[in-house]
Residue, then its C-alpha position, 0 to 999 in steps of 0.5 A: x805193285x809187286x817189288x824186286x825183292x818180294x819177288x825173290x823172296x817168292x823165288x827163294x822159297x819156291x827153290x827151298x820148297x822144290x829142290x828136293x823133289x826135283x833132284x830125287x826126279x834126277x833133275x838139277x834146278x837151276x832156277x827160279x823165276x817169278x816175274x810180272x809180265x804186262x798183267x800176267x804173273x810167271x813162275x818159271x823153273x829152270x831144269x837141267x841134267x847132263x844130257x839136256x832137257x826134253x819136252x818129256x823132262x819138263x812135264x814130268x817136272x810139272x806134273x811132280x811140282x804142281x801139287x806141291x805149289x798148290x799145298x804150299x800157297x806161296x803165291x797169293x796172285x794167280x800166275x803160268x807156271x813154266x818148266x823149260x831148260x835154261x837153254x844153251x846161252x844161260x842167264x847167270x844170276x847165282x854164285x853157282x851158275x858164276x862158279x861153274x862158268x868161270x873161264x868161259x865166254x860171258x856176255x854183260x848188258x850195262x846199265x851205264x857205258x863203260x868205254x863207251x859200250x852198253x855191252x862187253x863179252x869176254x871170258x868170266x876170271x872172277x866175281x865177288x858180291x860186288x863185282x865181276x871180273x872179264x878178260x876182254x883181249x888180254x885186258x883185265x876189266x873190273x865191272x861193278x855188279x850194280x851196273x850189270x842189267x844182264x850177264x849170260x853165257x856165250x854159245x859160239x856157233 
């Protein structure tokens, strides 16, 4: 069985190995997924640029990385490569994602309640290595980033 961090490590390098290809095709990467899924392996690359991204976009992506995956042989596990867009309600995982959503309206999934709620939205002030900070209704909570199963962007339509 695979664990956690040999799986980000995977990620981690995959990032390292793409990023550049992917920008000079105008493309930002946004992230890297490798992840196990009942008994299939998925390698999913998140792409974005200003405009938002197309079916075109992501197999342009493909068909410029594969190859460059297939040299490399990073990934000793046969496994689906993905290229699709991180979508409009996006999963923040990095310090960038945390920085350019600074101010907006984030959703936080718990592991362990806090006041009794699994899941709290408000406005994304602040986050360090060990936590975030959310604005909910004029208060100002603190939540421990080890508590945190999943935090994302909140789209209001």
């Amino acid at each position: 069985m695979l664990g956690g961090e040999y799986l980000s490590k995977i990620e981690e390098r995959v990032e390292q190995l793409l990023s550049t290809t992917i920008n000079n095709l105008g493309y930002d990467l946004y992230d890297v997924e490798y992840v196990k899924e009942g008994k299939d392996y998925f390698l999913r690359i998140f792409i974005d640029k200003e405009n938002g991204i197309d079916l075109n976009d992501c197999e342009k992506v493909n068909n410029a990385i594969s190859e460059i995956l297939d040299t490399a042989d990073y990934i000793k596990d046969s496994y689906f490569l993905e290229v699709s867009s991180p979508g409009i309600e996006r999963v923040l995982r990095k310090d960038k994602h945390f920085e350019k959503n600074i101010n907006h309206k984030t959703q936080i999934k718990l592991f362990k309640p806090i006041d009794k709620k699994k899941e709290l939205v408000g406005i994304l002030k602040e986050f360090t290595d060990e936590s975030i900070t959310l604005e909910i209704e004029d208060e100002i909570k603190q939540i421990d980033r080890k508590n945190i199963s999943v935090i994302k962007t909140v789209f209001d339509w």
